[in-house]
C-alpha positions in Angstrom: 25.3 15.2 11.5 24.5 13.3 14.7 23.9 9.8 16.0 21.7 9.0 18.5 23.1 5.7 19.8 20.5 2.6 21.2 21.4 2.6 25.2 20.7 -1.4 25.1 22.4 -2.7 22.6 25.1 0.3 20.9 23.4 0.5 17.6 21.8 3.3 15.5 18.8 4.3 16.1 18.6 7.3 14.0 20.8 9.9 12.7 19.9 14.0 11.6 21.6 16.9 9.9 20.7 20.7 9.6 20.7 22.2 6.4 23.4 24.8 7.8 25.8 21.3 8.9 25.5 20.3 5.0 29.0 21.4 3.7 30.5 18.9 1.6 30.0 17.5 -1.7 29.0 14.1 0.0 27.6 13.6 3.6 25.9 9.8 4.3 23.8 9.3 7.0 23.2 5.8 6.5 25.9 3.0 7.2 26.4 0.8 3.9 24.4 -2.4 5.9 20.9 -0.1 6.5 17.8 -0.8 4.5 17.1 2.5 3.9 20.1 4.6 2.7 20.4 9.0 2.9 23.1 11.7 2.0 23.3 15.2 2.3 25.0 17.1 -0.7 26.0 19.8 -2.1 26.1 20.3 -5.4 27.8 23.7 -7.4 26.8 24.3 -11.0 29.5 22.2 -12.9 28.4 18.6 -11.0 26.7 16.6 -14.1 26.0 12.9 -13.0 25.6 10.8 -16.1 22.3 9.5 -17.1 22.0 6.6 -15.3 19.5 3.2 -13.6 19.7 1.0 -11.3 20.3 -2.5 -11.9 18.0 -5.4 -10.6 18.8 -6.3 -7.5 16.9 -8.9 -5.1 17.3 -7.6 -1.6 16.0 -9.5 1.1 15.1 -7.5 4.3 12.8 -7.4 7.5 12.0 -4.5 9.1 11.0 -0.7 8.3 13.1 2.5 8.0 12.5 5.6 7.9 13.4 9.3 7.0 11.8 12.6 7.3 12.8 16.1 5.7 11.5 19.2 6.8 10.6 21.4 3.7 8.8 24.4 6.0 7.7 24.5 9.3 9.1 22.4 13.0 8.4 19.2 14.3 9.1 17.2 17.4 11.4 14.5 17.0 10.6 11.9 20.8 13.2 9.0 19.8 12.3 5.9 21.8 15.4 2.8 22.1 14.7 -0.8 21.0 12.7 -1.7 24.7 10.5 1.5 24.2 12.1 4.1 26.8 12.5 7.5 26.0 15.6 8.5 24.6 15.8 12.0 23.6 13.8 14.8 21.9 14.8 16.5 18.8 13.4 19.6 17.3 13.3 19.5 13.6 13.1 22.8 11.2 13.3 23.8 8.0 15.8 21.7 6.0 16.2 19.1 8.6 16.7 15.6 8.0 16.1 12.4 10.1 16.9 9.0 9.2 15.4 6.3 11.8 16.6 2.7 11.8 15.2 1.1 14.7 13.8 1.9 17.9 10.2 4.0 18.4 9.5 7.4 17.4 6.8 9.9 17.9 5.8 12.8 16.0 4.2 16.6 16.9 3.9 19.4 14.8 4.9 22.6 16.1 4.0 25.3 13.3 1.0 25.0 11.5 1.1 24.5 7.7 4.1 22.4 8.3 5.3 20.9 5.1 7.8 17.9 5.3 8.7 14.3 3.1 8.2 10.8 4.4 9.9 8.1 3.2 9.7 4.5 3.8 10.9 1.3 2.4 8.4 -0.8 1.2 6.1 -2.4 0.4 3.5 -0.9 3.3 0.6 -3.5 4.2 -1.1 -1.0 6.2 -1.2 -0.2 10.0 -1.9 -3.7 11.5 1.1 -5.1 9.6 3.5 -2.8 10.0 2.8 -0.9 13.0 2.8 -1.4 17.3 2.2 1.4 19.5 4.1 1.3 22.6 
């Protein structure tokens, strides 16, 4: 797993793993204090987790985050810091995970049919609410 570290102001602004850097039973990519929360695992045959739910819980929170996983296919990762400049570029393939927390981020698909998971915390208003290009 990496960081990639804001150069303003030291925080997160996203993290990624490999599916070939997932070797423990537990990897978190998320801090405990992030709105949107990952792992990496690996699970063998004799790991049962009991049936369980998830208690009510009122969470108050501003802001969006983000995570992508790469089923099939490559993408282009440009990561973007808190004032907008360019930070790094990160090519994504199969099995590849990226959490975002803040900052800007672009995306390009590089092989066609590319399949990969979005996911957001919510709820989603729609571009003009949630969104600025820079």
């Amino acid at each position: 797993m990496k960081k990639i570290i804001s150069k303003i102001n030291k925080k997160v602004i996203c993290t990624y793993i490999f599916k070939d850097q997932i070797k423990d039973y537990r990897t978190d990519l998320s801090d405990k204090k992030e709105l949107l929360q990952g792992s990496a695992r690996v699970l063998n045959s004799e790991i049962f987790i009991k049936p369980h739910k998830h208690l009510p819980l009122k969470r108050n929170t501003t802001g969006t985050q983000e995570a992508w996983v790469v089923i099939e296919g490559k993408v282009l990762a440009t990561l973007y810091d808190i004032d907008d400049t360019f930070l790094e570029e990160i090519e994504l393939t199969s099995g590849s995970c990226m959490v975002f927390y803040r900052g800007a981020h672009s995306l390009k698909v590089i092989d066609n049919n590319t399949i990969f998971y979005e996911f957001k915390n919510g709820p989603y208003l729609g571009f003009n609410n949630d969104k600025s290009n820079i």
